[in-house]
C-alpha positions in Angstrom: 25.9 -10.5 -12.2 22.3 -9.3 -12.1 21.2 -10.3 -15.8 22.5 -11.2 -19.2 21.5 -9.2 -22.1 20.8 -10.8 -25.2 20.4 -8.9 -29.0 16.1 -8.6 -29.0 16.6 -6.1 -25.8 16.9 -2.5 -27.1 18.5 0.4 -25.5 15.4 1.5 -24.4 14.8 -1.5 -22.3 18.2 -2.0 -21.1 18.1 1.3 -19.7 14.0 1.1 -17.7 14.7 -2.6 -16.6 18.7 -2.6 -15.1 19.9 0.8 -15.4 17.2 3.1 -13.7 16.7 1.1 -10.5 20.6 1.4 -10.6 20.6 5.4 -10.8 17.7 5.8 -8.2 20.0 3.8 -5.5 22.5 6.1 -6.5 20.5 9.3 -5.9 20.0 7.9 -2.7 23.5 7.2 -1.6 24.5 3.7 -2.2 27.7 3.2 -4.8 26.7 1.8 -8.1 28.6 0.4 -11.3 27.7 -0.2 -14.4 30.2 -3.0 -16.2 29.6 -4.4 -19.9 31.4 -7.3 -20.3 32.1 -9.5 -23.1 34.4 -10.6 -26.3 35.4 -8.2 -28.6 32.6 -7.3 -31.2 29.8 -8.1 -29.2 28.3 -4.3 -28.4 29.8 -3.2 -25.4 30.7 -0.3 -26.9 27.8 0.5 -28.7 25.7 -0.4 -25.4 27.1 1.8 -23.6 27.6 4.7 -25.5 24.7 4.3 -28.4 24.7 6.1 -31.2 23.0 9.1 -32.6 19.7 6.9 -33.6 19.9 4.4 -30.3 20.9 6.3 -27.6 23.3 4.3 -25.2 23.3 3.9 -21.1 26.0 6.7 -20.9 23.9 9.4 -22.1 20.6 8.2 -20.5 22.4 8.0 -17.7 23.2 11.6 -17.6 19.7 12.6 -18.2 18.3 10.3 -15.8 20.8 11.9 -13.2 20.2 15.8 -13.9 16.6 14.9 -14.4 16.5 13.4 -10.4 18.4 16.8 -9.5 16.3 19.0 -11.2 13.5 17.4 -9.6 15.3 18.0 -6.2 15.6 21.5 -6.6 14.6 23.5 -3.7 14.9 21.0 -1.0 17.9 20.6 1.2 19.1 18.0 -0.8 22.9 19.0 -2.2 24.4 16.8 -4.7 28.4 17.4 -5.2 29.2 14.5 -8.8 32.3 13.1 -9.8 33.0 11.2 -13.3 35.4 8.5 -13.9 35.4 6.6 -17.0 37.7 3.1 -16.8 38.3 0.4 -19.1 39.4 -2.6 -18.3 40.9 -4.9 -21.2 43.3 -8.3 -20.8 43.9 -7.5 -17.0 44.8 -3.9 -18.2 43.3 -0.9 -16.1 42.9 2.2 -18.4 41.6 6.0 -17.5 39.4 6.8 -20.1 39.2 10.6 -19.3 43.1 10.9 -18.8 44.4 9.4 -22.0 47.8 9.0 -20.3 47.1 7.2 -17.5 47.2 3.2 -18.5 47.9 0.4 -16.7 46.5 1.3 -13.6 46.5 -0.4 -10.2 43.6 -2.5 -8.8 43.6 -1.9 -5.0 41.9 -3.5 -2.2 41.0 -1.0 1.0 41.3 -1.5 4.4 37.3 -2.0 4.5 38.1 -4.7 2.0 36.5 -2.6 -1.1 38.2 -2.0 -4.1 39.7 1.3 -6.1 41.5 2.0 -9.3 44.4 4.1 -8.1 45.0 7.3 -9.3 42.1 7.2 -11.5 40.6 10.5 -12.4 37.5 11.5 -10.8 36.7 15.3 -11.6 33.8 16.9 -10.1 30.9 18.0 -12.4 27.7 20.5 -12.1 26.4 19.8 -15.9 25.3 16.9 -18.2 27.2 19.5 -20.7 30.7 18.7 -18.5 29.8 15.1 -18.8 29.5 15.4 -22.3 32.2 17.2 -22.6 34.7 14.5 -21.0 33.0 11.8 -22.5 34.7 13.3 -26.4 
């Protein structure tokens, strides 16, 4: 793990210290996740996702991501995004875009890397389709 997170950080500075250098590798190419772990009741939830008066890491995430594009306009640069939402809970894989699909597989590649399979991954060209998958 890169840091632990303790309950004097606020969303603000979870997001500027771990999550933004996280997003600008993306935007350059490298594969990136972000993974809250820990027992029930400790904030995962609201962590990730916020709430109306603390924004979470989803949403700044999505701002953060269409901002960098935005910026990119113009150039050569094409971007083509893809969403998947997972949760994994007591050794249980879950789709949290397809409602249906639970206990998922946990696969290991040729190249020795690792993918949920058959986990939904469509393709998005708004933070408004983001938001809209995320309901």
């Amino acid at each position: 793990f890169d840091a632990t997170i303790n309950n004097t950080s606020s969303q603000a500075d979870i997001f500027s210290m771990y999550i933004t250098p996280m997003i600008e590798s993306v935007m350059a190419g490298f594969n990136s996740t972000i993974f809250a772990y820990g027992q029930s009741g400790s904030g995962k939830t609201y962590t990730m996702t916020g709430t109306i008066d603390s924004t979470g890491v989803i949403p700044r995430s999505f701002d953060c991501i269409f901002n960098h594009i935005t910026e990119c306009s113009g150039s050569s640069t094409h971007f083509n995004l893809y969403c998947s939402y997972l949760e994994l809970y007591n050794g249980q894989a879950r789709d949290l875009l397809e409602k249906s699909m639970s206990n998922l597989k946990i696969k290991e590649s040729k190249d020795k890397t690792f993918f949920v399979q058959d986990l939904s991954q469509p393709q998005v060209k708004f933070k408004q389709d983001l938001l809209r998958l995320m309901d």
